[in-house]
Structures are given as structure tokens and as C-alpha cells.
C-alpha positions in Angstrom: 85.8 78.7 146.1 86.1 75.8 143.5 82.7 75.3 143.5 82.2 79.0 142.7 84.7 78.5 140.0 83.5 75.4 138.2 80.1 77.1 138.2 81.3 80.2 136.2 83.2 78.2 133.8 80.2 76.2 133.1 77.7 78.9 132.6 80.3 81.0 130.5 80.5 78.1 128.6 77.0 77.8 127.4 77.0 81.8 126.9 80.1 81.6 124.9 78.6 78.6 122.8 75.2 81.4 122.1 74.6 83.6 119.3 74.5 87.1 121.8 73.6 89.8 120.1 73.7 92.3 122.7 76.4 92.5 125.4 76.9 94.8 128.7 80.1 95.2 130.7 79.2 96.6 134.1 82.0 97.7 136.9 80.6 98.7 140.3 82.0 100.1 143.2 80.9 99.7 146.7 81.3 101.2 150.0 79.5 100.7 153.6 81.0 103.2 156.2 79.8 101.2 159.3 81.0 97.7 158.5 84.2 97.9 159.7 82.0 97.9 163.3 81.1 93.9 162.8 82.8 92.8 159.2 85.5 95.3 158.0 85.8 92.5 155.4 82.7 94.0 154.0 83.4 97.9 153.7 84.9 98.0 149.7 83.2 95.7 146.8 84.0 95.5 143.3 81.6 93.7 141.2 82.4 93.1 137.5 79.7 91.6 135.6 78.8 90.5 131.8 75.8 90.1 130.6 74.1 89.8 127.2 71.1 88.8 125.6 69.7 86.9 122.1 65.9 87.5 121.6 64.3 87.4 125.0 66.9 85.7 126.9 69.2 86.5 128.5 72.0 85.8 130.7 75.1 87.0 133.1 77.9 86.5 134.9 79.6 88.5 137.7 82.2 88.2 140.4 82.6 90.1 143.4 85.8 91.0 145.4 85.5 92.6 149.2 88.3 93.5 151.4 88.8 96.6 153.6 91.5 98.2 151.4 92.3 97.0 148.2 95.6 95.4 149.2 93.0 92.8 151.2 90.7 92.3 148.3 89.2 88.6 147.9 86.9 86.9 146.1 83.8 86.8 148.1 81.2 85.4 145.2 80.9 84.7 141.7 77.2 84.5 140.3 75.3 83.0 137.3 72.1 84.5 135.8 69.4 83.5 133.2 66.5 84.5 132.4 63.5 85.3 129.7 61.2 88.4 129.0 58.1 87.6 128.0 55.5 90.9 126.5 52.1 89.7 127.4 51.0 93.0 125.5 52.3 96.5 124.9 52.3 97.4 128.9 52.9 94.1 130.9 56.2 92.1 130.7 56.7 88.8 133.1 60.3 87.9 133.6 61.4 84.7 135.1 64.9 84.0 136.2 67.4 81.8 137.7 70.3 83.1 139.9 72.9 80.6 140.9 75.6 82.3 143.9 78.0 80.7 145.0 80.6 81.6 147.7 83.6 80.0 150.2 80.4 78.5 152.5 78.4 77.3 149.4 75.8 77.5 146.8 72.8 80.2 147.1 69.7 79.2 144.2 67.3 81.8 143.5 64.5 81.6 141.1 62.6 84.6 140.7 59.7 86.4 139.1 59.1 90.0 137.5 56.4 92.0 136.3 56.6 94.8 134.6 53.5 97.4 134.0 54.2 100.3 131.8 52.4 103.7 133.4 53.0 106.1 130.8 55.1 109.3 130.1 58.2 107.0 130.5 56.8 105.8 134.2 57.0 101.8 135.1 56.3 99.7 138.0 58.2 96.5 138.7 56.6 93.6 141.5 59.4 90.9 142.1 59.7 88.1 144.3 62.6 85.7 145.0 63.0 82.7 146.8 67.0 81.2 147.6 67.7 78.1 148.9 71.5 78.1 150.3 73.2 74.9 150.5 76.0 75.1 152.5 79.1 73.1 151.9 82.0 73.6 155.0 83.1 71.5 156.6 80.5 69.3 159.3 77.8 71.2 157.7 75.9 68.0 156.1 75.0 70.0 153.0 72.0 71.8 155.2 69.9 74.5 153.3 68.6 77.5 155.0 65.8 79.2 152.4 64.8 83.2 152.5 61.7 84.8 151.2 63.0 88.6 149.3 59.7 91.1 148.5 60.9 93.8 145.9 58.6 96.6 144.6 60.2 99.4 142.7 59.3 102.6 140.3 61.4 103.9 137.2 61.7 106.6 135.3 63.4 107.0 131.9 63.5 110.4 129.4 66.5 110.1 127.0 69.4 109.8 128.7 68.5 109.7 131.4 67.1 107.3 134.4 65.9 107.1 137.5 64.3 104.5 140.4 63.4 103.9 143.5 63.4 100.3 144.9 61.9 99.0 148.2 63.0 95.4 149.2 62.1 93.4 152.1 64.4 90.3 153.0 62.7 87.6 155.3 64.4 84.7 156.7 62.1 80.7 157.0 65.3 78.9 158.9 65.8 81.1 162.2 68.4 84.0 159.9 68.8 87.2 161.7 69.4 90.2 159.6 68.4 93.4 161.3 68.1 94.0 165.0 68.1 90.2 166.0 65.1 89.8 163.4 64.2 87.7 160.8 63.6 90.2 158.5 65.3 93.0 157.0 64.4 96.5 154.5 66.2 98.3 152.0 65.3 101.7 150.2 67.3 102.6 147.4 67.5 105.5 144.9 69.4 105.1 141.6 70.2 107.6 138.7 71.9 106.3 135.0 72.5 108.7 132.7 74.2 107.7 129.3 76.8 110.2 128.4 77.4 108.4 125.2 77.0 105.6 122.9 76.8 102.8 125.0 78.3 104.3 127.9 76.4 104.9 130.7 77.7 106.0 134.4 75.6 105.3 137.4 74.9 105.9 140.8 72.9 104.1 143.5 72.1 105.1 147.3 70.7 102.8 149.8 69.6 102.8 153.3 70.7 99.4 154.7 71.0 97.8 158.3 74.5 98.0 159.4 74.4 94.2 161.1 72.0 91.5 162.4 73.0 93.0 166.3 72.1 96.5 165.0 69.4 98.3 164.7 71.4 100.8 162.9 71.0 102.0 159.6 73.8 102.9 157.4 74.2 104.9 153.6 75.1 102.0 150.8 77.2 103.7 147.9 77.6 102.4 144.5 79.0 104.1 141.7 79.8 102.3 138.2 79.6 101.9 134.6 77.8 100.3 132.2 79.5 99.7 128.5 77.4 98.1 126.1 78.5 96.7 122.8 
């Protein structure tokens, strides 16, 4: 996990050395019922991310820690993001972004692109698409990359306080990855509700159908629950 730690350091660096003018703590906890079947390793995470933003760009850094019980916690990943919003006109925004993952086995890259269509009465699509690159870095792996194609397309809805979304992704492996079922290809529905309870303090929840492993062809209910703190 140096790698993943050298990487943070540098990115927080150039974050610390930018004027932010708007900053967002988030705390998220996560729980998968059926992991302990395959990966117990994988049924508690706590992400912790910080995130902030000057003009249209912005930028953020999180770590995750898994573990079955919180006496096994661990570092699985820490992360990198940045990223620019750009308003074609008052109802289309494009958003491209750079994520930057890395973990014990190596260093996931992900550029991506948004777009954002305003509907009206506080309705809004998003299309996004993803493409990672892993480059793995154990031992006798020669550096090798596997790559992964990720189709999201989601629906929001904000009134005040309050917000809600649905999100559809589809995962596809291009290097022989099994994620669902002994497929190359997984899906994901999730429903998510924020509500901000007060000034810069908004609690969350998120619900997603997930497949339980790559042998499976079993479904399971994702929880999050969180916080977001913005000052």
C-alpha cells in the first residue's frame, strides 16, 4: 500500500497548494450481508472522503477501510479525483474526470465523462461512461493491465432539502474478468435519498441491488448510510 500512499500525499498536495472555496467532508458506512459467503473481508466499509472545489473544478480524496468487524478493519483503497464542469447552456453540463485507485494489487485509472440534462421541476438525467485501466503491481505480475468498460445512467430529483435518485450501472469486463455468474459483465440498481437537516449538514442513505460474487448468480441488498458536512 505505498503506492496508494504516495499517491494521496501527492494529490493532497496540489489540493492543499489550491485556493478551494468550497469543501465537503463525507463519512459512509457500508454493509453487504452475503459477503461473508466468498470474502467476509468485504461485509463492513468505511469510506472517508474530502472533496472541494474552486470555479468549476474540482477535486477529492478518499480512503476506504474493510474488515468483517471493526477490530479487523484495513486499508483496502485510497483514491484521487479531479475533475471540471463545464455549462454548455442553462440545461446541459459535460463533466470530465480523472479517477486514480489505488490498492495492495495496484493502480486502477479511470477517466470518465458526464452529461447532465436539466428536465424541469427539479428533475435531471445524468449519461456517464468510464473506462479503467488496472495496472497491477504484486509480485510476478509484470505490471499487466486488465481494462473494464462501466455504463451508468441515472435520474435525480431535488426540492429543498431534499433529494432523491435512482442509478443503473452496467460493469463489463475487455480482459476475460468475471463479475456475476461467471460473466463478464455485471448490473447494479441503486436508490439514494439526501436530505439536509441543516446548514451544511446533510445525512444520506443509499440501497443497491448488487451480485453477491463472480460464482453467484445471487443478488444481495448494498447499505450505505453517511454524512455529508460541507464548509
Amino acid at each position: 500500500m505505498k503506492k496508494a500512499n504516495l499517491l494521496t500525499l501527492a494529490v493532497a498536495s496540489a489540493v492543499l497548494s489550491t485556493s478551494v472555496s468550497a469543501t465537503t467532508l463525507m463519512v459512509r458506512q457500508e454493509y453487504l450481508p452475503k459477503a461473508e459467503q466468498f470474502n467476509p473481508n468485504n461485509t463492513n466499509a468505511t469510506l472517508v472522503k474530502l472533496s472541494g472545489s474552486t470555479g468549476k473544478t474540482f477535486m477529492g480524496l478518499q480512503a476506504v477501510h474493510k474488515g468483517e468487524k471493526l477490530d479487523r478493519y484495513a486499508l483496502s483503497s485510497t483514491e484521487a479525483q479531479l475533475g471540471y464542469r463545464y455549462d454548455l447552456n442553462d440545461t446541459i453540463r459535460l463533466t470530465p474526470q480523472l479517477q486514480a485507485t489505488a490498492t495492495g494489487s495496484g493502480i486502477g485509472w479511470k477517466p470518465m465523462f458526464a452529461m447532465t440534462y436539466k428536465l424541469g421541476a427539479g428533475f435531471s438525467t445524468t449519461l456517464l461512461y468510464k473506462h479503467e485501466f488496472f495496472v497491477r503491481q504484486e509480485d510476478n505480475s509484470n505490471g499487466s493491465t486488465t481494462e473494464k468498460s462501466q455504463y451508468q445512467a441515472s435520474i435525480n430529483y431535488a426540492d429543498g432539502p431534499l433529494r432523491l435518485g435512482v442509478k443503473y450501472d452496467y460493469h463489463k469486463g475487455l480482459d476475460g474478468q468475471r463479475y456475476y455468474n461467471g460473466k463478464e459483465f455485471k448490473q447494479e440498481l441503486e436508490f439514494s435519498t439526501y436530505y439536509r437537516v441543516a446548514r451544511g449538514l446533510t445525512p444520506f442513505v443509499n440501497l443497491a441491488a448488487v451480485p453477491v460474487h463472480w460464482k453467484s448468480d445471487e443478488y444481495q441488498l448494498r447499505t450505505r448510510v453517511g454524512v455529508l458536512y460541507s464548509f
